[in-house]
C-alpha positions, 0 to 999 in steps of 0.5 A, a space after each residue: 881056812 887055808 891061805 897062801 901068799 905069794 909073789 915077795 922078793 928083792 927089789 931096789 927102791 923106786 921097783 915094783 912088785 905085785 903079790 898074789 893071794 888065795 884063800 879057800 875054806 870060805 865064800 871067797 865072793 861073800 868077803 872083804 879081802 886085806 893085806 897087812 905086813 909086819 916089819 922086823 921088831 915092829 908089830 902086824 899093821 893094816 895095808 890095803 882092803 877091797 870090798 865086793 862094791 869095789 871100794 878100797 881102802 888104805 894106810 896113809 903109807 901108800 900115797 898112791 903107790 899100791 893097788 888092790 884088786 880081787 879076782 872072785 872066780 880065780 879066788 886070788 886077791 893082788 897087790 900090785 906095788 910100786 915105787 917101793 922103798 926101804 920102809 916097805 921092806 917086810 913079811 907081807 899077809 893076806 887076810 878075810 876082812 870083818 872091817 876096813 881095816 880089821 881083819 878076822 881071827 883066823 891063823 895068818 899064812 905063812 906070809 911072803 917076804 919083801 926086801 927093798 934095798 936102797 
């Protein structure tokens, strides 16, 4: 399974970004799709995850700020953020999902970067 994320960069808070996601080495159709993020001196924690009936699920921390979204055909999964703030800062991760919030035990990609300054 190869994973690439992209689409990270810097932003002053209250910005916008979407980051982009694709996957190959499976079904991509046949499953959950997820984002995490791991912040610097803290550990991997869940995001976002969309299933293939359309259902989404989220951490608290979101309160309606991001949106997550799949594109079978193109295999690529988005996370469109916004009114972003300095706590989002952090090396964001795609990943298959086996549940809502767990992801399965593949290696991680290599991440894509967000920065928000205050």
């Amino acid at each position: 399974i190869h994973i690439v994320e992209s689409g990270g960069g810097s932003v002053q808070a209250g910005g916008s970004l979407t980051l982009s996601c694709t996957e190959t080495g499976f079904i991509f159709a046949n499953y959950g799709l997820g984002w995490f993020r791991q912040a610097p001196g803290k550990e991997r924690e869940f995001v976002a995850s969309v299933w293939n009936d359309g259902k989404t699920y989220y951490a608290g921390f979101v309160s309606g700020r991001f949106t997550v979204s799949r594109d079978n055909g193109k295999k690529t999964l988005s996370l469109q953020m916004n009114d972003l703030k300095s706590e989002d800062t952090a090396l964001y991760y795609c990943k298959r999902m086996k549940s809502q919030r767990e992801h399965f035990g593949e290696r991680w990609g290599q991440g894509t970067q967000v920065s928000v300054s205050s």
